[in-house]
C-alpha positions in Angstrom: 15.2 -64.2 56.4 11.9 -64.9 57.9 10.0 -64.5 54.4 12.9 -67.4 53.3 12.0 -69.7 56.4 8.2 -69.3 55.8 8.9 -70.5 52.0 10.6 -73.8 53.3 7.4 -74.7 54.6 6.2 -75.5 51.7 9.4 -78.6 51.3 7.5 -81.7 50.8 3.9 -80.6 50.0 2.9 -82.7 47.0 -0.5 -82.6 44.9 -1.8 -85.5 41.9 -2.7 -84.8 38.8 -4.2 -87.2 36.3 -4.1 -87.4 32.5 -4.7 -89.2 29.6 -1.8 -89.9 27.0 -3.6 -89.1 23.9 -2.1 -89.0 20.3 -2.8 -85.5 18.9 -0.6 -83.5 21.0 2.9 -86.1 19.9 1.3 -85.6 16.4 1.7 -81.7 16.8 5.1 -81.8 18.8 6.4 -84.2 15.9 5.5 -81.4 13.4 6.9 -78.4 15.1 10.1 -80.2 15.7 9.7 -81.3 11.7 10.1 -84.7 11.9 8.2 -87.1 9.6 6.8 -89.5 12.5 4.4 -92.2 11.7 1.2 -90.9 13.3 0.8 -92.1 16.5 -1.4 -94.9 17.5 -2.8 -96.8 21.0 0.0 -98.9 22.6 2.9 -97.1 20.8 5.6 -95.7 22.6 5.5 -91.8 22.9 9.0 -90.5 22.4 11.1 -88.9 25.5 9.7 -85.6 27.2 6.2 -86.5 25.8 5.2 -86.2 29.4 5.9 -82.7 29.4 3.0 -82.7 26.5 0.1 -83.8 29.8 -0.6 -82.2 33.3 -0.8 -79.0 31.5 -1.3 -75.9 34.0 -5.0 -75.3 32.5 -5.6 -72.0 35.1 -8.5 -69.9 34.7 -8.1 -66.4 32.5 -9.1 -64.7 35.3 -5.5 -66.3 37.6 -3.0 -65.4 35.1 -1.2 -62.8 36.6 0.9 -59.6 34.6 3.7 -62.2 32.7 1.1 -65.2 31.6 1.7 -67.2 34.8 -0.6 -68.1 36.9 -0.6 -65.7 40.0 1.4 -67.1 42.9 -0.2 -69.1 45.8 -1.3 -72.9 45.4 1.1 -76.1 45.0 4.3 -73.8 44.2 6.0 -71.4 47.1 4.5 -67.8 46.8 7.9 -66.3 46.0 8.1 -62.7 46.1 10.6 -62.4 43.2 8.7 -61.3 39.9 10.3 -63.7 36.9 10.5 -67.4 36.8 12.2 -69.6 34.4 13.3 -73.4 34.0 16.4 -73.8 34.9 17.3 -77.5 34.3 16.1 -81.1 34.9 17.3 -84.6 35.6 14.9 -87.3 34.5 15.2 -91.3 34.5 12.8 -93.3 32.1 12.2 -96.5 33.2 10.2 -97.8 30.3 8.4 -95.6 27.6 5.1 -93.7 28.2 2.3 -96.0 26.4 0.1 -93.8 23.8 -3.6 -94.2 24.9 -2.8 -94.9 28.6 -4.5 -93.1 31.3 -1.3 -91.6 33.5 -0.9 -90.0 36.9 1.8 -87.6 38.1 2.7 -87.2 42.0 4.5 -83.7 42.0 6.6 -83.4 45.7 8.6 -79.9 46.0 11.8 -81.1 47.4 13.9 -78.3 47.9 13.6 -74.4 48.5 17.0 -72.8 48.4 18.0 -68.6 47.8 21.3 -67.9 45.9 22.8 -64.8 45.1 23.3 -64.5 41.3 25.2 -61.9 38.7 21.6 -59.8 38.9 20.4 -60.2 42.2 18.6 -62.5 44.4 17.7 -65.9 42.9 15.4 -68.5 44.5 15.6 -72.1 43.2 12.5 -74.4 44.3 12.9 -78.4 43.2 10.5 -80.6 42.4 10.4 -83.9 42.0 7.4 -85.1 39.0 6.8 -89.3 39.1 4.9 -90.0 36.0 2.8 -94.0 36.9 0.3 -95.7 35.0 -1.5 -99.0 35.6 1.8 -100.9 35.6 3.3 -98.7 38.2 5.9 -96.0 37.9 7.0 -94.7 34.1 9.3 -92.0 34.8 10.9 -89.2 37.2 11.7 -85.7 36.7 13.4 -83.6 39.2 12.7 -80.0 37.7 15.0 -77.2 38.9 12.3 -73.7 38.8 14.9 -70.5 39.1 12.9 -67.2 40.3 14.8 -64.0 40.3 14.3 -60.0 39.9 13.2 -57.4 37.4 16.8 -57.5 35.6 17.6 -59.5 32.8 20.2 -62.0 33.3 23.4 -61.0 32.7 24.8 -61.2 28.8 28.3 -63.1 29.2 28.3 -66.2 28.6 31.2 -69.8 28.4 32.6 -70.6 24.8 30.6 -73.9 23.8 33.0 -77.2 22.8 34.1 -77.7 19.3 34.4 -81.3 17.6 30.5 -82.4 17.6 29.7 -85.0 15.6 26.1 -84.4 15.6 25.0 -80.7 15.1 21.9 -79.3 13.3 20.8 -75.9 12.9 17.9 -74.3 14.2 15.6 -71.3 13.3 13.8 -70.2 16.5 11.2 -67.8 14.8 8.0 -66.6 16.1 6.0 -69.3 14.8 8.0 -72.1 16.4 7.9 -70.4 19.8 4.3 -70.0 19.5 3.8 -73.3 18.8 5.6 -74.8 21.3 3.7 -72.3 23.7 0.4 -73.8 22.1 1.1 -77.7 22.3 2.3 -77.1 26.0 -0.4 -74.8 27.2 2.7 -72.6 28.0 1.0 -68.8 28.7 4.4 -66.7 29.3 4.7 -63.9 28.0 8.1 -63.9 27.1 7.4 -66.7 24.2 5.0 -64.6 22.2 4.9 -61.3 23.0 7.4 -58.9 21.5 6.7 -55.5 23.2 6.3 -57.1 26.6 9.6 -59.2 26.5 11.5 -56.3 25.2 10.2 -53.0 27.0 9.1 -55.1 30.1 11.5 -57.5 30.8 14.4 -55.9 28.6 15.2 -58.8 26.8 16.3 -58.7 22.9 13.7 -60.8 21.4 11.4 -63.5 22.4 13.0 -65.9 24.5 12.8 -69.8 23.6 11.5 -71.9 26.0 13.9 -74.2 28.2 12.2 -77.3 27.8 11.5 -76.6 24.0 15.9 -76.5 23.7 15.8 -79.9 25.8 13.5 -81.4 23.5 15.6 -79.9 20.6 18.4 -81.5 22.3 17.1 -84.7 22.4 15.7 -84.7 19.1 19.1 -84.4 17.8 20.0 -87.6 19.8 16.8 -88.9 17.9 17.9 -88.2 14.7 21.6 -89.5 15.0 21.1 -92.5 16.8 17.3 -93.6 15.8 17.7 -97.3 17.5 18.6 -96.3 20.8 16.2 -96.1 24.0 16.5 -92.9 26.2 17.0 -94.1 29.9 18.3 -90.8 31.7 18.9 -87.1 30.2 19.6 -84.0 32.4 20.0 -80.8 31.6 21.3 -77.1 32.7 19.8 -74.0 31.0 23.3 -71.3 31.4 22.3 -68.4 29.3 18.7 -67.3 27.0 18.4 -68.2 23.4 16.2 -65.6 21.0 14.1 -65.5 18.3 16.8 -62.6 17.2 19.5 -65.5 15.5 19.7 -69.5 14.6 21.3 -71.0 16.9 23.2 -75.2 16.8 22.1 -78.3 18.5 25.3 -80.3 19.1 26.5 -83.5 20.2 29.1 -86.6 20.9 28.8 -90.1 21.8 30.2 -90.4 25.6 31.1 -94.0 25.6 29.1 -96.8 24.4 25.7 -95.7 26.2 26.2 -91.8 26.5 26.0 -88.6 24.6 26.9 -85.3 25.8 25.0 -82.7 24.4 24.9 -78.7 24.3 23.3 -75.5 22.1 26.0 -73.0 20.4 24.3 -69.6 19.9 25.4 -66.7 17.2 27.9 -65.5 19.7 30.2 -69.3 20.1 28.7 -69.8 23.6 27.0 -72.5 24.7 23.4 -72.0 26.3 22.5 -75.4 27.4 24.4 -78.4 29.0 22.6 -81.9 28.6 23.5 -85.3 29.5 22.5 -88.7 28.2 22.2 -92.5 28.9 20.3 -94.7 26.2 19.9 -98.4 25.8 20.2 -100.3 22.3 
């Protein structure tokens, strides 16, 4: 309890970050997610979750600790618990990010919270990202970080929906997961390393990342409805997906301005709950 109520000190530190919104890394996300995007020019709009592409955590060799992270300490809680994963995120986009523009992010931790989960002790820490540029504020991002113990999350899982009308099949093979792990800076282990993931962490493949499904997600929404503007999306991340099987984006229209959105993996259950609002 007292290691807990030393962590909630950290509730409301914040740090700024600054970046530049340049074209090649939306060139390089367009052609992992093999699309046939227009290259991308100054003044364009960069598509949604392009601001997960900037602020990248650029840590010295020498920091990364024994998974690819960087060793604990610094703007995030030093949480004893040895694995960490993205567990979800709710996001509102006021307008689109501008290709070319020079952008700041103001990252606040708003929340540290323990649960007890199916393997153990789980610690959530939430933090709240606001993505600005000259005009003022682009974006927000409330990003839900799960930390937990050395066993793998349980297998079981909830049977995803039938009746999508949007669904498209994806291959997560090695190559994909490595480069999403290269366009994102994204050092984990899990992503790219096959003895570690398996013998260490005791998972059956490589594990694809969380926000590479959410971009998946919304690139389904993309590709069915091209006209319209992403306003809000939130997601859940419920259960791992692997290199080890393809697996299904999915979707359906919820209303005139919504879509609800999920993954199906080899075994019928769904991995990941999503949300949408769009304009147009």
């Amino acid at each position: 309890m007292h290691e807990f109520a030393r962590l909630r000190d950290w509730i409301g530190r914040s740090e700024r970050r600054s970046d530049v919104a340049t074209a090649a890394p939306l060139a390089a996300l367009s052609a992992l997610l093999d699309r046939d995007d227009p290259a991308p020019r100054a003044g364009d709009a960069a598509p949604p979750l392009a601001h997960w592409l900037y602020f990248l955590p650029a840590y010295r060799q020498s920091d990364a600790g024994p998974d690819g992270h960087a060793l604990r300490g610094g703007f995030l809680p030093p949480v004893e618990l040895p694995r960490r994963m993205w567990a979800g995120s709710r996001m509102e986009f006021l307008r689109p990010l501008a290709v070319g523009a020079a952008i700041e992010r103001r990252s606040t931790i708003l929340d540290v919270a323990p649960k007890e989960g199916r393997s153990g002790p789980l610690v959530f820490v939430t933090v709240r990202h606001e993505v600005s540029d000259a005009q003022g504020l682009v974006l927000t991002d409330e990003h839900d970080i799960v930390y937990r113990g050395e066993t793998a999350p349980a297998a079981g899982g909830k049977r995803a929906p039938a009746g999508e009308a949007w669904r498209r099949e994806i291959r997560p093979d090695p190559v994909l997961l490595f480069r999403y792990s290269a366009v994102t800076f994204n050092s984990h282990r899990i992503h790219y390393d096959h003895p570690y993931v398996t013998k260490v962490e005791g998972y059956p493949g490589l594990v694809v990342h969380g926000p590479l499904i959410a971009t998946l997600l919304v690139d389904l929404l993309r590709r069915s409805l091209p006209q319209a503007r992403l306003t809000r999306f939130s997601f859940r991340a419920m259960k791992p997906l692997y290199d080890t099987a393809p697996f299904f984006t999915c979707g359906v229209p919820d209303g005139a301005r919504g879509a609800r959105l999920w993954t199906r993996d080899a075994a019928g259950d769904v991995t990941m709950e999503a949300s949408a609002e769009h304009a147009g």
